[in-house]
N, C-alpha and C positions, 0 to 999 in steps of 0.2 A: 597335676599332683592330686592325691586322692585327699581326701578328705582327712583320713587318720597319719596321713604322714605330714598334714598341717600342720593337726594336735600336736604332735610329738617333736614337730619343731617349734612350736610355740611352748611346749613343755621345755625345751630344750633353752629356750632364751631365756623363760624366767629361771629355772635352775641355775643357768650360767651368771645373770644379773646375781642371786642371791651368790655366788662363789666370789665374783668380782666384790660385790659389798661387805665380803666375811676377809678378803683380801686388805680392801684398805682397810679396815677396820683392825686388824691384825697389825697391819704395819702401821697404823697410827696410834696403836696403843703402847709397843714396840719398836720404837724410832732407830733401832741399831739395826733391826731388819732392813729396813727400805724406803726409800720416801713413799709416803701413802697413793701417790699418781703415780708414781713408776712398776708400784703392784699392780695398780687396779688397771692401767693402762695396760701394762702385758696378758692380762686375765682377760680383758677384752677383747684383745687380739686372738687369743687362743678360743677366745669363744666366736669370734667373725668366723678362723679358720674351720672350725666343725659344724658349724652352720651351714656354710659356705658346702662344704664337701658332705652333706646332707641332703642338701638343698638338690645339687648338683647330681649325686646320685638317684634322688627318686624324681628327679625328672627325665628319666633316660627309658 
């Protein structure tokens, strides 16, 4: 992997962290939304998944 498609998955992971944090934070302030792990936990998930298939693609 080159170099700038590190950056832009390490751009990728802190952006995703701040969405999962803006998530529970969201559903802990608003407890009719969701339990606070059950957002953050899925926000995680969707952020392995595009990592994942980042990662995957620019090593090809």
């Amino acid at each position: 992997m080159s170099t700038i498609a590190l950056l832009v998955v390490l751009l990728l992971v802190l952006v995703g962290l701040l969405v999962v944090g803006a998530l529970a934070y969201v559903a802990y302030r608003r407890p009719v939304l969701a339990q606070p792990l059950t957002v953050a936990l899925a926000g995680a998930a969707v952020l392995v998944a595009v990592v994942t298939a980042v990662v995957t693609t620019g090593s090809q």
